[in-house]
C-alpha positions as CSV (number, residue, x, y, z in Angstrom):
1,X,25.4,-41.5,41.8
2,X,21.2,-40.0,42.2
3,X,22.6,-37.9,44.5
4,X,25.5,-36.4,43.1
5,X,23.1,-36.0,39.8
6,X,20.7,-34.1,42.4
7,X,23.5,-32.1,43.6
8,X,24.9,-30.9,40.3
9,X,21.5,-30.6,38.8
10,X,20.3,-28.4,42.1
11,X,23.6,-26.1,41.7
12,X,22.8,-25.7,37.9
13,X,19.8,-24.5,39.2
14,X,20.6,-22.1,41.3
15,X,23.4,-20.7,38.9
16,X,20.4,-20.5,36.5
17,X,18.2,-18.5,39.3
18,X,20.9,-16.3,40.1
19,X,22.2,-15.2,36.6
20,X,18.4,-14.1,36.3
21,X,18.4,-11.8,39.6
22,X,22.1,-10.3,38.0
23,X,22.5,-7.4,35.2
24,X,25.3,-5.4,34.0
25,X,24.2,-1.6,33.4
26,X,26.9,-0.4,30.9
27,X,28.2,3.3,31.4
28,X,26.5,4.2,28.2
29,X,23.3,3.2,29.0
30,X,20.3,2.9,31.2
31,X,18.5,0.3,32.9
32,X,15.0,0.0,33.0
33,X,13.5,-2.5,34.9
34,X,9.8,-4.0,34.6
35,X,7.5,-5.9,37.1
36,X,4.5,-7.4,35.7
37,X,4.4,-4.9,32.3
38,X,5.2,-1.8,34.5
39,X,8.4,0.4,34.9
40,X,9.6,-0.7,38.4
41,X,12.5,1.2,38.8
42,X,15.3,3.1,36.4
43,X,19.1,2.5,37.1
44,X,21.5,5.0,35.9
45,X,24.9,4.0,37.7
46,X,26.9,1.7,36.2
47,X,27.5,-1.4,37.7
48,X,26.3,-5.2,38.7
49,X,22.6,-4.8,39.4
50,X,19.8,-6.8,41.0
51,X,16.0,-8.0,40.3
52,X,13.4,-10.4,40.5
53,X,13.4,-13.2,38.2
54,X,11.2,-13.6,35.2
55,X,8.7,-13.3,35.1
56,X,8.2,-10.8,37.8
57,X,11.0,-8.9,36.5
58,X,12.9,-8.0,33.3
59,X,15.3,-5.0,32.0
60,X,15.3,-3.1,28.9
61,X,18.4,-1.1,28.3
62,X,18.3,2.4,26.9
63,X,21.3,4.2,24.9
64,X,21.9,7.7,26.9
65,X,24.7,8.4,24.7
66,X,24.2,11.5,22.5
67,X,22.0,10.8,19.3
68,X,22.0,12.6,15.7
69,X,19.0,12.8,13.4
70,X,19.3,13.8,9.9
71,X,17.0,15.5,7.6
72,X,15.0,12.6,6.4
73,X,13.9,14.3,2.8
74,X,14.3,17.8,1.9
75,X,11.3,20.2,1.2
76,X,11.7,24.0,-0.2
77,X,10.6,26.7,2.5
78,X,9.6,29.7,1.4
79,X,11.7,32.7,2.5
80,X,10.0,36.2,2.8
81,X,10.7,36.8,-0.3
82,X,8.4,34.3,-1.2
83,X,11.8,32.5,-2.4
84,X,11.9,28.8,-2.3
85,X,15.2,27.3,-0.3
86,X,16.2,23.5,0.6
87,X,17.3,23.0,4.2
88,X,19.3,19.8,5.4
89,X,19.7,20.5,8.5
90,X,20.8,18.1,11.8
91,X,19.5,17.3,15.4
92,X,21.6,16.0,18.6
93,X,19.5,14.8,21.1
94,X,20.0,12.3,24.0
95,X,17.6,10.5,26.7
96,X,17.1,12.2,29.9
97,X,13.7,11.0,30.9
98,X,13.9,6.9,30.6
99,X,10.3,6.8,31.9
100,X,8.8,9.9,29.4
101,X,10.8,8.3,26.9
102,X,9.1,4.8,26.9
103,X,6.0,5.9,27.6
104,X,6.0,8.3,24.7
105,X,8.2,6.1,22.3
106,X,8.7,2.7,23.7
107,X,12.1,1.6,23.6
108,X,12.7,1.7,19.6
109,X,15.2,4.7,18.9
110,X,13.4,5.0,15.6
111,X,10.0,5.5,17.0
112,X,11.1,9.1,18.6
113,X,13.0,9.4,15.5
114,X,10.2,9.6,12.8
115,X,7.9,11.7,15.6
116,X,10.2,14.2,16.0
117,X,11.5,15.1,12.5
118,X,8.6,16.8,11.2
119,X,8.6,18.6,14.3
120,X,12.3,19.4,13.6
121,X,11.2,20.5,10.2
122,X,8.2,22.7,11.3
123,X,10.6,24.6,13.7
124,X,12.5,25.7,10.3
125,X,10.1,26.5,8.3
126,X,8.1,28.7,11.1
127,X,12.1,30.3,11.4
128,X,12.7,30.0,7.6
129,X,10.1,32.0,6.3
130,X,10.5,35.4,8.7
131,X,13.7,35.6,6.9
132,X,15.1,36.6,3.9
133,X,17.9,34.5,1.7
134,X,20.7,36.6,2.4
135,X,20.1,36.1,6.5
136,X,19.1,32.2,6.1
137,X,22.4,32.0,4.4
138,X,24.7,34.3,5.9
139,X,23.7,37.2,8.3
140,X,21.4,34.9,10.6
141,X,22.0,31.5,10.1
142,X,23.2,31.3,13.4
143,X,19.6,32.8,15.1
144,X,18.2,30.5,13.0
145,X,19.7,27.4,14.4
146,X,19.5,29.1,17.9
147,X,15.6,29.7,17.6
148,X,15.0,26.1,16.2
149,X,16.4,25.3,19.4
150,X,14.5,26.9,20.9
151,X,11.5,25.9,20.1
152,X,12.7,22.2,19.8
153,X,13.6,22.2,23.7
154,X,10.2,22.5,25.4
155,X,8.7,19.8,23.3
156,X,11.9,17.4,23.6
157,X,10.7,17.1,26.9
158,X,7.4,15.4,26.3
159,X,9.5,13.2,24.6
160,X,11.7,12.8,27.5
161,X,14.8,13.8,25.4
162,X,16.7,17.0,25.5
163,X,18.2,18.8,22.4
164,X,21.9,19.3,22.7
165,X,22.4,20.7,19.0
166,X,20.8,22.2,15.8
167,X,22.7,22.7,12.7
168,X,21.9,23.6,9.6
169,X,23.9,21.4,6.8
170,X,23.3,22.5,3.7
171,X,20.9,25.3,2.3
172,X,20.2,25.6,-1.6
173,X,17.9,26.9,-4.2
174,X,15.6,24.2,-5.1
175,X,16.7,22.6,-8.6
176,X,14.9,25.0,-11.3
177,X,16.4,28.1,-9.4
178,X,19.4,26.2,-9.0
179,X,19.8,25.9,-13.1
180,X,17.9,29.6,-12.7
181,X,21.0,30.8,-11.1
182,X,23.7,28.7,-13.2
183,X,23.2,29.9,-16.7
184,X,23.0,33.4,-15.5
185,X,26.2,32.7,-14.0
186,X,27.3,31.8,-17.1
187,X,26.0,34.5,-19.0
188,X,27.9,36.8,-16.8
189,X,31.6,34.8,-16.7
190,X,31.1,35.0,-20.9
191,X,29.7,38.9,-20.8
192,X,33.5,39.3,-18.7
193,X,35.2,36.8,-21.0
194,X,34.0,38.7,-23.8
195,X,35.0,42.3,-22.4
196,X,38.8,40.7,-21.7
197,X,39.2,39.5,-25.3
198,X,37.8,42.8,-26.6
199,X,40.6,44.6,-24.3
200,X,43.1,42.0,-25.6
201,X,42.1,42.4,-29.0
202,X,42.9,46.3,-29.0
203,X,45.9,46.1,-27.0
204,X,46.9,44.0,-29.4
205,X,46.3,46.1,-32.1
206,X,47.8,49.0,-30.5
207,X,50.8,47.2,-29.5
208,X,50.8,46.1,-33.7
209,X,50.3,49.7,-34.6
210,X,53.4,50.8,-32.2
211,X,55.5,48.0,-33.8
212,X,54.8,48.8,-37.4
213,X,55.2,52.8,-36.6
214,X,58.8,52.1,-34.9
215,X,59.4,49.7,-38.3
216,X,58.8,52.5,-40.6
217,X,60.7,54.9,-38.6
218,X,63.7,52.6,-38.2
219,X,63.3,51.8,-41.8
220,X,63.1,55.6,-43.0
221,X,66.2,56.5,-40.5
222,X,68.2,53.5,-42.0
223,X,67.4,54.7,-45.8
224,X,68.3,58.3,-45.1
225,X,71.4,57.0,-43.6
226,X,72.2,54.9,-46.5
227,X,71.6,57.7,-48.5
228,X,73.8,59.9,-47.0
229,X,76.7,57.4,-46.9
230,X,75.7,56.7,-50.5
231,X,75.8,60.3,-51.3
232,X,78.7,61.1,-49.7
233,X,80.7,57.8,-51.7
234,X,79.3,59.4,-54.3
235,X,81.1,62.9,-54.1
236,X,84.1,61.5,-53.6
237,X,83.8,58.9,-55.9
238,X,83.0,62.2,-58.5
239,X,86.1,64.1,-56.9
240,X,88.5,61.1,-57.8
241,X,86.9,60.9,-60.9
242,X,87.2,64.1,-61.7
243,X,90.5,64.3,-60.7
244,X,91.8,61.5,-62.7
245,X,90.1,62.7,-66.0
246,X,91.7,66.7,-65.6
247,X,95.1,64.7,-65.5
248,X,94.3,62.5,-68.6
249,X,91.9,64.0,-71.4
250,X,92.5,61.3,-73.5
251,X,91.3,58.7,-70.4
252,X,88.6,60.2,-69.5
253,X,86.9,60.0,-73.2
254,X,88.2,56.6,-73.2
255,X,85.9,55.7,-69.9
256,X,83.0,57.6,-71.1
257,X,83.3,55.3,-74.3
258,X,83.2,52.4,-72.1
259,X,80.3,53.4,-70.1
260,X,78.7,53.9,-73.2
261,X,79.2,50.5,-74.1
262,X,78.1,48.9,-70.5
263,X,74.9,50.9,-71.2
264,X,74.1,50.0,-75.0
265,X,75.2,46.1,-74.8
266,X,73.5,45.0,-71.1
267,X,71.5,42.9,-72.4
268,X,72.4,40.0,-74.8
269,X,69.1,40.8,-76.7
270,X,70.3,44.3,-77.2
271,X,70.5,44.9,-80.9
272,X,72.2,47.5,-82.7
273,X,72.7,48.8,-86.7
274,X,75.3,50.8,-86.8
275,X,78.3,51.8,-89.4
276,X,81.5,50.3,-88.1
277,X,83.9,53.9,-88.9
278,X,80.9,55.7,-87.0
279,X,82.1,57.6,-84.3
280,X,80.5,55.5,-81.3
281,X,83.0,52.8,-82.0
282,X,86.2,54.8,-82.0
283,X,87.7,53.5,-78.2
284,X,87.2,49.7,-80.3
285,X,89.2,51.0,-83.2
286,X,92.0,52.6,-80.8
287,X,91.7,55.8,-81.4
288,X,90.9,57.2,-77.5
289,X,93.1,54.2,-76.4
290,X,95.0,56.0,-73.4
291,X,99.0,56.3,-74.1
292,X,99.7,53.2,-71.8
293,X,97.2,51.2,-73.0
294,X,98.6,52.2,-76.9
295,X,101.8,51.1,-75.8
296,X,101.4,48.1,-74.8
297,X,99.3,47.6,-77.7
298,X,102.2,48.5,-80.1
């Protein structure tokens, strides 16, 4: 039984020895490996890998995949217009020099990260202010980013990174401008609004004007017609009239008393003193009754 302990206990051992002489370098990453507190070597290739035991040896892995760093606050540049802008802007970087890298940064990410934004941010405002706002916004954003760039890649490599991208996310007025810029905006949509409603408002008017002229016109055309249809019912109304009362005398005093009447007694409060033989009441008394009317009468 001691020796099959010793056995098993010796191959635990040796498992133990050689899982500490074994790595695994992912194809994302880097390998660096240490002896005694000093960069020994730097493995790039993927794969099963092998070293020294601790303590003479240990590994420290490094992401080489492509990094972003964000603006970390925004500050107004100046333009050459002595105009105040915020930039957000963006970096892509990634690890090219393991060795530069860890020397310069160690092996935190956010070591490099906090050296080299105000770097980043330096870049843009040494670009930022030898322009004006329309070309920081529009005409030469793109140099902009380009020069940043430029000027980002030589001192990336004392950091033992390489810059693959600039971009610039977002550029604004800084907040008082902003507001600045807002109201007179606003002022300008109303001064428009204002001009539309005036042109509404006399359209209008004119549109009213045409309507009520092309009332009075049709209204005028109607009476004149009505008039003349009036007028005309009229005449012949007169002619038939006229023609009754040359055949009958005696009817046409008798209707003339009778329209006398219609006019005198319209009214119920009409009152009239009058001597019942006078004359005005002769058609009452019979005495114009026409010949047919007598007749029947009799």
């Amino acid at each position: 039984m001691n020796r099959i302990g010793i056995f098993v206990a010796g191959v635990l051992v040796a498992l133990m020895l050689a899982a500490s002489t074994l790595f695994v370098v992912d194809q994302r990453q880097v390998a660096v490996v240490y002896a005694l507190g000093e960069i020994k070597e730097v493995v790039t290739e993927p794969g099963l890998k092998f070293k020294m035991p601790p303590p003479f040896q240990n590994v420290v892995f490094l992401d080489k995949r492509v990094q972003t760093l964000d603006s970390p606050e925004t500050r107004p540049i100046f333009t050459a217009e002595k105009k105040s802008l915020v930039i957000d802007w963006l970096v892509k970087w990634r690890i090219t020099e393991p060795r530069q890298f860890i020397r310069n940064n160690g092996t935190d990410i956010r070591n490099l990260e906090s050296r080299l934004a105000p770097v980043v941010q330096a870049a843009f405002n040494e670009e930022i202010t030898k322009r004006t706002v329309r070309g920081v916004l529009a005409t030469e954003r793109e140099r902009v980013m380009n020069d940043v760039k430029s000027r980002l890649s030589d001192e990336a490599k004392g950091f033992g990174i390489e810059i693959v991208d600039v971009r610039i996310k977002r550029v604004d007025f800084v907040a008082d401008i902003t507001d600045s810029v807002y109201r007179r905006m606003e002022s300008e949509r109303k001064q428009v609004a204002n001009e539309l409603r005036s042109q509404g408002a006399a359209e209008g008017e004119k549109i009213r004007a045409d309507a009520d002229r092309q009332r009075e016109i049709i209204l005028a055309e109607a009476y004149r017609d009505a008039q003349k249809i009036k007028g005309e019912g009229d005449a012949k109304a007169s002619a038939l009239y006229a023609e009754a009362f040359g055949r009958d005398a005696q009817f046409a005093r008798f209707y003339r008393s009778l329209e006398a009447y219609r006019a005198s007694f319209r009214s119920k409060s009409d009152v009239m003193v009058l001597d019942p033989n006078s004359e005005f009441f002769r058609a009452m008394r019979g005495g114009d009754a026409p010949a047919a009317a007598a007749g029947k009468g009799r």
